[in-house]
C-alpha positions in Angstrom: 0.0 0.0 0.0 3.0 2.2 0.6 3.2 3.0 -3.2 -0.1 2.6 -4.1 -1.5 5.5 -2.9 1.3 8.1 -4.8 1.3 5.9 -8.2 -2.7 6.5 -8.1 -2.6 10.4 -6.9 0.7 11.0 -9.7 -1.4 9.7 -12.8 -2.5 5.9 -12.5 -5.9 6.8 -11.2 -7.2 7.7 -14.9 -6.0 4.7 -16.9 -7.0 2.8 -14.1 -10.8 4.0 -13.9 -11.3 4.0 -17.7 -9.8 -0.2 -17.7 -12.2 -0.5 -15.2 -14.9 1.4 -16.8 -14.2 -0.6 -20.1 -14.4 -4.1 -17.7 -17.8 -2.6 -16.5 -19.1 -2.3 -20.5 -17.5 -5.6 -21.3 -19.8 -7.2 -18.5 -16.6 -8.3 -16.5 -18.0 -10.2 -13.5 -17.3 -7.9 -10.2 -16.3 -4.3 -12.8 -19.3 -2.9 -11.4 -18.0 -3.4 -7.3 -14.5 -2.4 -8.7 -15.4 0.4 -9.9 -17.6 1.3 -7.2 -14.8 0.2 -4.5 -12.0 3.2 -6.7 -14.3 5.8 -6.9 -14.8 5.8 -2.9 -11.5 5.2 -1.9 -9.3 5.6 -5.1 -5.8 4.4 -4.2 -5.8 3.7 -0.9 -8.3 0.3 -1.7 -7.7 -3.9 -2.5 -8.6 -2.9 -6.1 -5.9 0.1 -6.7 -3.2 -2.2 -5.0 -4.1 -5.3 -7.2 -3.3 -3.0 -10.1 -0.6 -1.9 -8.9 0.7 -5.4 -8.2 0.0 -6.4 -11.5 1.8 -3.7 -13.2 4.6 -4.5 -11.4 4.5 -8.0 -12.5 4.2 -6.9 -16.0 7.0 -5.0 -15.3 9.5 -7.7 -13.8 8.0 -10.4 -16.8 9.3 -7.6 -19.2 12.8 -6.3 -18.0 13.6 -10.1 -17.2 12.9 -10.7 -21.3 15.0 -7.9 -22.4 17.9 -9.1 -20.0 18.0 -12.1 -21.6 17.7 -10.4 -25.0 20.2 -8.3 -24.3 22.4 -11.5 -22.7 21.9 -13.3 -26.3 23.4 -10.5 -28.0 25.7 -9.4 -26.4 27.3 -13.2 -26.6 26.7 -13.3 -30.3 28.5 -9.8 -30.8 31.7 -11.1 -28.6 31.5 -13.3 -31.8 31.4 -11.1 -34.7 34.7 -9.0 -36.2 34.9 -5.8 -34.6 35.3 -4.5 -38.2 31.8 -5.8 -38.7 30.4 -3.5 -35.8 
C-alpha cells in the first residue's frame, strides 16, 4: 500500500478508472464493485493495490525478457569482427 497511494494520486488513477470502466461495458463479472470500490476510496483500496501489483509483475515479466535479449546478443556480438560492428 505504501506505493499505491502516490502511483494512483501522480497519474495511474485515470488509466486505471477508464480499464475499469471498459471491464464494466464488457460485462466483466465484479467491474461494477470495482469500480464502485475506486471511486470511494481511489488508491488507498484492495482494487488500486491489485493493479498496482500487477503492473509491477508486468513490469519484472518484461525487464527479465529484455535481459535475456540483451544476454543473447551481447554473446553473439563477442562473436562477430569488430570490423563488422
Amino acid at each position: 500500500m505504501q506505493l499505491t497511494v502516490p502511483l494512483w494520486e501522480e497519474g495511474l488513477a485515470e488509466p486505471a478508472l477508464v480499464a475499469v470502466r471498459e471491464g464494466c461495458d464488457r460485462g466483466l463479472p465484479d467491474a461494477q464493485a470495482a469500480l464502485a470500490d475506486l471511486e470511494r476510496g481511489g488508491g488507498r483500496t484492495p482494487i488500486a493495490r491489485a493493479i498496482v501489483l500487477r503492473l509491477a509483475r508486468q513490469l519484472r515479466r518484461r525487464a527479465r525478457i529484455e535481459a535475456e535479449v540483451t544476454s543473447l546478443a551481447r554473446d553473439r556480438l563477442e562473436r562477430t569482427l569488430p570490423e563488422l560492428n
